[in-house]
C-alpha positions as YAML, in Angstrom:
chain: A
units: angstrom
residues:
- id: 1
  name: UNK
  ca: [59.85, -28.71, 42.76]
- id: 2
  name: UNK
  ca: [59.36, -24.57, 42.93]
- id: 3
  name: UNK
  ca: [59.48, -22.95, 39.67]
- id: 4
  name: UNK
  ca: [60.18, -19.25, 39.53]
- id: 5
  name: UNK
  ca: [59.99, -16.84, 37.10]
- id: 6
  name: UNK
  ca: [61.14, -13.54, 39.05]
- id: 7
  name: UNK
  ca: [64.15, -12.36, 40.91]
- id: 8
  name: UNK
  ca: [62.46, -11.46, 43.83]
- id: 9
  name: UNK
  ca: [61.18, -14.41, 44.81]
- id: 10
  name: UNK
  ca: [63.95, -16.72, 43.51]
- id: 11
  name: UNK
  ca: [66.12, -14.87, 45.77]
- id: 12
  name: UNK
  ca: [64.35, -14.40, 48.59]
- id: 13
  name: UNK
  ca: [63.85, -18.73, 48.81]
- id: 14
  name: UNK
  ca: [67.48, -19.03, 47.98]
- id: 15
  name: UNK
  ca: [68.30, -16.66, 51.09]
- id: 16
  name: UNK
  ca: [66.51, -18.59, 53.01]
- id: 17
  name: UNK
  ca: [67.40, -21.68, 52.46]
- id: 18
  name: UNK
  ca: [71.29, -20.34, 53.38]
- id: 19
  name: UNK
  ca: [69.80, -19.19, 56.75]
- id: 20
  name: UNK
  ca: [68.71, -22.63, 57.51]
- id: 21
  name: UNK
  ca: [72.05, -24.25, 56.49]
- id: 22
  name: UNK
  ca: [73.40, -26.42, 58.57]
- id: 23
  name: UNK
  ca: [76.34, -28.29, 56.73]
- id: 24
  name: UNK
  ca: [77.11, -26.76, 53.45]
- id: 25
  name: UNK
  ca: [76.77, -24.34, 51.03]
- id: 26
  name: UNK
  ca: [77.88, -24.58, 47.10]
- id: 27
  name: UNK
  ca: [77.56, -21.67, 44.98]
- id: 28
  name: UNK
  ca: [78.45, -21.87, 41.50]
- id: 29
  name: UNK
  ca: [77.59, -18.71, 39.29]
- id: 30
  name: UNK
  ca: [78.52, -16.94, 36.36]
- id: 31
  name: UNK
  ca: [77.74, -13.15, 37.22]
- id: 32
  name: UNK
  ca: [77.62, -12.48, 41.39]
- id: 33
  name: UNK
  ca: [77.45, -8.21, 41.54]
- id: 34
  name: UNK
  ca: [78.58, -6.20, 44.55]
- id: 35
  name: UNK
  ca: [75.44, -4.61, 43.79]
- id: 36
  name: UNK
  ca: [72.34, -4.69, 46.40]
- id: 37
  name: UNK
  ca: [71.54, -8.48, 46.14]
- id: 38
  name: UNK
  ca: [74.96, -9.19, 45.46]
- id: 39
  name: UNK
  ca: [76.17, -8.08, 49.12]
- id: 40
  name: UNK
  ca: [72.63, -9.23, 50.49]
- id: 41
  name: UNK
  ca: [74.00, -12.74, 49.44]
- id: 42
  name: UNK
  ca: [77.42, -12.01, 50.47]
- id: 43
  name: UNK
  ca: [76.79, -11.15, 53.80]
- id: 44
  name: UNK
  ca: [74.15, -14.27, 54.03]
- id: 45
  name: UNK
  ca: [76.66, -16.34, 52.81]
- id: 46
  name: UNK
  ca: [79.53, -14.85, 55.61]
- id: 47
  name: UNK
  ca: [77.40, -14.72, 58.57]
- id: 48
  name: UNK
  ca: [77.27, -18.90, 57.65]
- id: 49
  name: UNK
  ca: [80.44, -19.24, 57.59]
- id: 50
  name: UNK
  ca: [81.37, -17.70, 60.47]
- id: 51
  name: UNK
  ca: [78.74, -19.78, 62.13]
- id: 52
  name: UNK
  ca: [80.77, -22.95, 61.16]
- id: 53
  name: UNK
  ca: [79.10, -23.87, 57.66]
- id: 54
  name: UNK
  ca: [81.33, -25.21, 54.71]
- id: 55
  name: UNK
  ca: [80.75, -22.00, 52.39]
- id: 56
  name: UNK
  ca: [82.19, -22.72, 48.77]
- id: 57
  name: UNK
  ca: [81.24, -20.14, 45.81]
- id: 58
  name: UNK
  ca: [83.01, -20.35, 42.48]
- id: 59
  name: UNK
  ca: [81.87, -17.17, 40.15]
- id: 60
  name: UNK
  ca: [83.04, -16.76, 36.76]
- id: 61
  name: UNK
  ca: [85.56, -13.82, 36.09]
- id: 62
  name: UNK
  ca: [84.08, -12.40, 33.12]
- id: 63
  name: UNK
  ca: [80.75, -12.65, 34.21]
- id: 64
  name: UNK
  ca: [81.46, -11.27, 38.04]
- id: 65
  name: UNK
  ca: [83.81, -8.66, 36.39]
- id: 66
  name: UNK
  ca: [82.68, -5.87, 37.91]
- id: 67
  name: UNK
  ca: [82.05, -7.44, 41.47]
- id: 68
  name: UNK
  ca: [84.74, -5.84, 43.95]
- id: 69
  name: UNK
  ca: [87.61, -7.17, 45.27]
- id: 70
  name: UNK
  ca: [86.45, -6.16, 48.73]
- id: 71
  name: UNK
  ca: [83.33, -8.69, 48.48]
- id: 72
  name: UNK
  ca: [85.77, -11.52, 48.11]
- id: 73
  name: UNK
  ca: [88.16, -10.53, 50.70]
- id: 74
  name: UNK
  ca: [85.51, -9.97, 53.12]
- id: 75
  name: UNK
  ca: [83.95, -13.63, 52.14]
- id: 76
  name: UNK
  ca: [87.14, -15.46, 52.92]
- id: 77
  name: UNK
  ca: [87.97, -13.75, 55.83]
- id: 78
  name: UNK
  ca: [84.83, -15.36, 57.32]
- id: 79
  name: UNK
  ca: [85.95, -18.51, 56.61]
- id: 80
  name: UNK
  ca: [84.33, -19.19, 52.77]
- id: 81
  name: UNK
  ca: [86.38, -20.22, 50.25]
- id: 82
  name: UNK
  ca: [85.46, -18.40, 46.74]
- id: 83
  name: UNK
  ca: [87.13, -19.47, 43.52]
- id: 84
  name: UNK
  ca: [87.35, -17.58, 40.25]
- id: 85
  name: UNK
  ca: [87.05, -19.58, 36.82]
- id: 86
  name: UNK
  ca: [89.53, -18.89, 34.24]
- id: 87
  name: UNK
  ca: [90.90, -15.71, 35.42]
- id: 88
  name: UNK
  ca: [91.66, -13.08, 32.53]
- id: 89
  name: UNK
  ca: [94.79, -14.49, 31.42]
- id: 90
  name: UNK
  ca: [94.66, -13.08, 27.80]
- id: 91
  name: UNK
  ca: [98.45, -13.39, 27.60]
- id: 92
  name: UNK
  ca: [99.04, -16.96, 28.86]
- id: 93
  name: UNK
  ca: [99.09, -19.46, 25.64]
- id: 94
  name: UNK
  ca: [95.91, -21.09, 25.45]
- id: 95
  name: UNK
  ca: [93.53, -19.06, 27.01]
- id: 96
  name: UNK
  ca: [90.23, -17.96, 24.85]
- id: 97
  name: UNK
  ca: [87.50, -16.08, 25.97]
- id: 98
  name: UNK
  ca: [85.14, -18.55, 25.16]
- id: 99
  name: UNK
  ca: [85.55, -20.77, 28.22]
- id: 100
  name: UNK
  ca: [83.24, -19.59, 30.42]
- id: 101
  name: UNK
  ca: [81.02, -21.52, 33.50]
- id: 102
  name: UNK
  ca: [77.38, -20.74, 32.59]
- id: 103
  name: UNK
  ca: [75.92, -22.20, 35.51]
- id: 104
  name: UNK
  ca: [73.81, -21.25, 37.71]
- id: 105
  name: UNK
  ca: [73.68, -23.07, 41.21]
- id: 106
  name: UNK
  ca: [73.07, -23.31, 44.68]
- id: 107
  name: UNK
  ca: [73.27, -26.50, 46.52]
- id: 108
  name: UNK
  ca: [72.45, -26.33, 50.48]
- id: 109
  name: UNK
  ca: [73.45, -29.24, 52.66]
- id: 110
  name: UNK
  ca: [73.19, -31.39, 50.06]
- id: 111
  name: UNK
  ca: [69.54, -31.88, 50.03]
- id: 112
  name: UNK
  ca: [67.96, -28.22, 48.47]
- id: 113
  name: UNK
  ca: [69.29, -27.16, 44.98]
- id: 114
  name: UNK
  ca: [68.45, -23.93, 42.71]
- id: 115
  name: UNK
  ca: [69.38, -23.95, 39.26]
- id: 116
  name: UNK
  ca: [68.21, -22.00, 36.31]
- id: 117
  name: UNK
  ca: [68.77, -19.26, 34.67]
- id: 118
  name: UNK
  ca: [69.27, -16.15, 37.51]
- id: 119
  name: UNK
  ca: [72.99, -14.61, 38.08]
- id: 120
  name: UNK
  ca: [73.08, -13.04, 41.17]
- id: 121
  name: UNK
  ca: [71.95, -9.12, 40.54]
- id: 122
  name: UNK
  ca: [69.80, -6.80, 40.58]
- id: 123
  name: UNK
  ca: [68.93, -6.44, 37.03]
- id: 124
  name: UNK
  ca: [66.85, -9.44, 37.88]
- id: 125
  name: UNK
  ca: [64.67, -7.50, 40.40]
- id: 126
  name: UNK
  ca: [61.40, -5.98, 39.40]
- id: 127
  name: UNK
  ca: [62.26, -2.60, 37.99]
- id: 128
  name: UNK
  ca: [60.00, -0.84, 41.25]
- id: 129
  name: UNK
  ca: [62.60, -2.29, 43.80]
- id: 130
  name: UNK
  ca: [65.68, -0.30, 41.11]
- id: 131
  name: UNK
  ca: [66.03, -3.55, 39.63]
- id: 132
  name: UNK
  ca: [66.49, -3.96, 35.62]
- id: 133
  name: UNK
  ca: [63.15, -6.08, 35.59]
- id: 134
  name: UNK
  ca: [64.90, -9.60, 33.58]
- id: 135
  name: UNK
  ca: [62.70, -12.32, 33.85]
- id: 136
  name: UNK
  ca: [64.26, -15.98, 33.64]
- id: 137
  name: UNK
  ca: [63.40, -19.70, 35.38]
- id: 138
  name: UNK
  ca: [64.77, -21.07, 38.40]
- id: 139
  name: UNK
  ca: [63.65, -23.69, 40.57]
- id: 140
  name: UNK
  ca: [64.46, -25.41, 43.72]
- id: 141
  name: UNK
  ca: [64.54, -29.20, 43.96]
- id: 142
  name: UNK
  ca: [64.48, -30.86, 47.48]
- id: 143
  name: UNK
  ca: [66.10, -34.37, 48.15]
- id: 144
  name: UNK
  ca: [69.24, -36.55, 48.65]
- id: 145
  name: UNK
  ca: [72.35, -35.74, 46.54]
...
């Protein structure tokens, strides 16, 4: 187990790790930002899929509100598949704003995970590299799943 404690490098293992896929990749996150580490992991996660890798990310639309429609587009026409969680529906009976998917999670060919508390953005970047400078926990856990 890795612990991190800083954007930088939490991201920069979690990029990584996608360049070595060689099967899958699961993403499941609540904010994902067309913002510089945004596309830096949207292009990571393309080039994959174009190579042939199983590239599933499921971001949560209130959290990745303000992520473009162009970074999705451009994700699934290299072959990923990207899901949003409860769309903004405010109109259809039932919905509430309150159901929201929290997580955190990247899962690489089944065998390296990262969970924790990092979205995908640069307000998690030290505040030197234009990032907001958030500190959280992450780690990485290696093994079967």
């Amino acid at each position: 187990m890795v612990l991190y404690s800083e954007g930088r490098a939490a991201y920069e293992a979690m990029l990584l790790a996608i360049a070595k896929a060689r099967r899958s990749i699961h993403l499941e996150i609540y904010q994902f930002e067309s913002d510089g580490i945004g596309w830096r992991f949207a292009r990571a996660l393309m080039e994959k899929a174009r190579a042939g890798v199983a590239v599933r990310v499921v971001y949560d639309a209130v959290g990745s509100l303000f992520a473009t429609a162009a970074m999705w587009v451009q994700l699934e026409a290299a072959g990923a598949e990207a899901h949003c969680y409860h769309p903004l529906a405010p109109w259809h009976p039932g919905w509430t704003w309150n159901r929201r998917d929290h997580r955190k999670i990247l899962v690489v060919d089944g065998r390296i995970g990262f969970a924790g508390g990092m979205n995908i953005c640069d307000e998690h970047l030290p505040v030197e590299e234009g990032g907001g400078g958030w500190r959280d926990t992450h780690l990485r856990l290696e093994g079967p799943a």
